[in-house]
C-alpha positions, 0 to 999 in steps of 0.5 A: 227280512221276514219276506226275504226268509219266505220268499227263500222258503217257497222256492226252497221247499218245492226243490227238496220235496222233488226229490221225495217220491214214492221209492216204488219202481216202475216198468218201463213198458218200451223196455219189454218189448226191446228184443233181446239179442240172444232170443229169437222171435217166437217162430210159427211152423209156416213163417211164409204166412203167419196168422193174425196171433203172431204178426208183429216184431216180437212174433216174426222169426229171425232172418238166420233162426233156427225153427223153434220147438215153440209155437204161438197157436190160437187159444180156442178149442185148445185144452191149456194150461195156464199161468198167470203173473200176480205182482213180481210172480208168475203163478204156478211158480218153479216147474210146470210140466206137460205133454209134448204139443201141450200149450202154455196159455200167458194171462198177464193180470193187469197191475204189471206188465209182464212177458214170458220168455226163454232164458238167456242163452236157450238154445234156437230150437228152444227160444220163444218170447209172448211179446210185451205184454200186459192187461188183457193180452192173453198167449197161447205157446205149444211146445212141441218137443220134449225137454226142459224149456226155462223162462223168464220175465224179462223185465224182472228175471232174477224175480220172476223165473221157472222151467216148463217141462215138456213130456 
């Protein structure tokens, strides 16, 4: 009877401890780099030929997109300003204000995948999206228009969120 009870232990426990896993969440890394319906891809002003920045699915323009206010550009030279994901934060945090044709340089740290995107529903002309990134994967994105150009995390939007203001 004493095996019987061991027997039924060891197959027992193994079960119930499955079910006992860390509550952390994790990022589904695939689900970053889904493209979202309402968002176009982040568009170069000459499509005919992109550059070794923007090739990819994530990079290349929608068939029927309008031309976007938002650029990627290659990072050397430029004078940018940075922003940077710590945890489920982008740093800084809320607004971050430019100049018209200023850049956005995307520096991921390496504990999270993150992108930078803009919001559902932004308007053609003001849709952009870094691509799934993560680690070392930096972007540059010049917004060339003024106006106010809200963003996401499009993993963790109701977390990570803010607004670049182009001036």
């Amino acid at each position: 009877m004493k095996h019987l009870a061991l027997v039924a232990l060891c197959v027992a426990a193994p079960l119930a401890l499955t079910g006992c896993g860390d509550d952390e969440s994790t990022v589904d890394a695939a689900a970053i780099d889904a493209p979202r319906p309402d968002a176009a891809a982040t568009i170069d002003a000459d499509t005919s030929a992109p550059d070794a920045d923007t090739s990819g699915p994530d990079a290349m323009p929608a068939p029927d997109a309008a031309p976007s206010n938002v650029q990627v550009v290659d990072c050397a030279g430029l004078p940018t300003t940075d922003l940077t994901t710590s945890g489920f934060n982008f740093s800084p945090m809320g607004d971050i204000t430019i100049a018209v044709d200023g850049v956005i340089k995307f520096i991921p740290q390496a504990q999270n995948f993150h992108n930078f995107a803009s919001a559902s529903g932004a308007p053609a002309d003001k849709q952009f999206r870094s691509g799934a990134v993560g680690h070392s994967n930096t972007v540059c994105l010049k917004f060339t228009v003024a106006g106010s150009y809200p963003f996401v995390c499009e993993a963790h939007p109701t977390m990570m969120n803010g607004n670049v203001v182009v001036q």
